[in-house]
N, C-alpha and C positions, 0 to 999 in steps of 0.2 A: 324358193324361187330359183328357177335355172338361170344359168352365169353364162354370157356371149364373149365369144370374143370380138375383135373390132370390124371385122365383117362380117360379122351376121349380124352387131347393134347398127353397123352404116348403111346394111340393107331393111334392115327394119325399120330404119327410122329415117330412110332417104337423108343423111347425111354424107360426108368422105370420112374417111377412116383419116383423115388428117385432120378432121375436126373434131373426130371423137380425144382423139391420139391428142390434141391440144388442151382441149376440156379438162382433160384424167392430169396433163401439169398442170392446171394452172391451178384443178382442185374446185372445177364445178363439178366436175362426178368424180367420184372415187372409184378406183379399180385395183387389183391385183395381180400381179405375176406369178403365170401357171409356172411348173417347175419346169418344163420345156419352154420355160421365155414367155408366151404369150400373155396377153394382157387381157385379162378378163374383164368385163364388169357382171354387175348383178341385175337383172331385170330390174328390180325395183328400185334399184338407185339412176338406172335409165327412165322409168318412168318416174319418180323423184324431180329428177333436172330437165324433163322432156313432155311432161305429159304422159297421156296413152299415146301408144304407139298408131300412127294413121293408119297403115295398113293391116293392122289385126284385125281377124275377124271373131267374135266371140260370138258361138252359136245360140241362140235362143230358144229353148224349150218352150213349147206351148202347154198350158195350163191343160190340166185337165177340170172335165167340169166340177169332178171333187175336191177338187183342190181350188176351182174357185171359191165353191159353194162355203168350203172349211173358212178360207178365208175372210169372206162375207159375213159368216155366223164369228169369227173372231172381230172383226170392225163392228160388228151391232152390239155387241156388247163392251167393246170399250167406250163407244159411244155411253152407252147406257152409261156404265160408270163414270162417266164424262158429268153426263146431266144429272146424276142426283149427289156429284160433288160441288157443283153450278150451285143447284138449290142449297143447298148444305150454308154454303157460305152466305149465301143471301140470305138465309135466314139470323147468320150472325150478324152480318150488316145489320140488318134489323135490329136486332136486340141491342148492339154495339149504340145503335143512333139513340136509343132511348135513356143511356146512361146520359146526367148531367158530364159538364167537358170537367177535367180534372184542373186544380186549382194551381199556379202557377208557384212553386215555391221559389225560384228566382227573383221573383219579383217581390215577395214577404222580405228575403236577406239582403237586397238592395233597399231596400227604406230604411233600414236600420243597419246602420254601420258599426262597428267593435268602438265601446266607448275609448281607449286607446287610440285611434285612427280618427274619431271623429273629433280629440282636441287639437291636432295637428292640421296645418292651412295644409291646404291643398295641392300649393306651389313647392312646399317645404322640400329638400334634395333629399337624396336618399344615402345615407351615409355608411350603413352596412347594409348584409344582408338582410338581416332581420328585418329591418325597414322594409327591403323590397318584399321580404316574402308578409310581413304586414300587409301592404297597399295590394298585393296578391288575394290574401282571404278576404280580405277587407270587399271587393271587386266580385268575389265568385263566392 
């Protein structure tokens, strides 16, 4: 990217070169000192802090009809492989809904507590670790 100095970015971007020159201290754009002093910045660190620039004009090519047509023939076939990865899945859906639902094993280790944790009241303090990391398995 080409590197401006402060007036060509304050004509380019309808600012003052005292606002640019502001910005570059405070350290909303970054710039750099040419060896003859000048203070550069870089296009894209102006468009970075600024946007595009308002009065750029970026010319537009017009398509040609081959290169519509290329195009068109690329969208119909991503399309296609759109739709028969669409079906794809719905057929797993399908198959996915006919399995019974799996069995909750959380819910078998919680009815049944480590016989250790289950002669202890439930109030009981916890006096070292072990305790806690008991009442821990005990739980999950």
């Amino acid at each position: 990217m080409p590197e401006l100095n402060l007036s060509q970015a304050a004509r380019l971007y309808g600012k003052s070169r005292m606002t640019l020159h502001r910005h570059c201290g405070s350290g909303r754009i970054s710039s750099r000192l040419s060896h003859d002093g000048q203070r550069l910045i870089d296009l894209s660190e102006l468009i970075r802090a600024y946007g595009e620039p308002p009065n750029r004009v970026t010319p537009e090519t017009p398509e040609t009809p081959s290169d519509q047509s290329q195009r068109d023939d690329l969208l119909l076939r991503e399309l296609q492989a759109l739709r028969e990865q669409v079906t794809q899945l719905q057929e797993e859906v399908r198959a996915l809904q006919r399995l019974p639902a799996p069995r909750q094993l959380s819910e078998e280790r919680d009815n049944a507590p480590p016989a250790d944790m289950a002669s202890r009241p439930p109030g009981e303090p916890i006096r070292e670790f072990g305790d806690l990391l008991k009442r821990f398995e005990a739980k999950h």
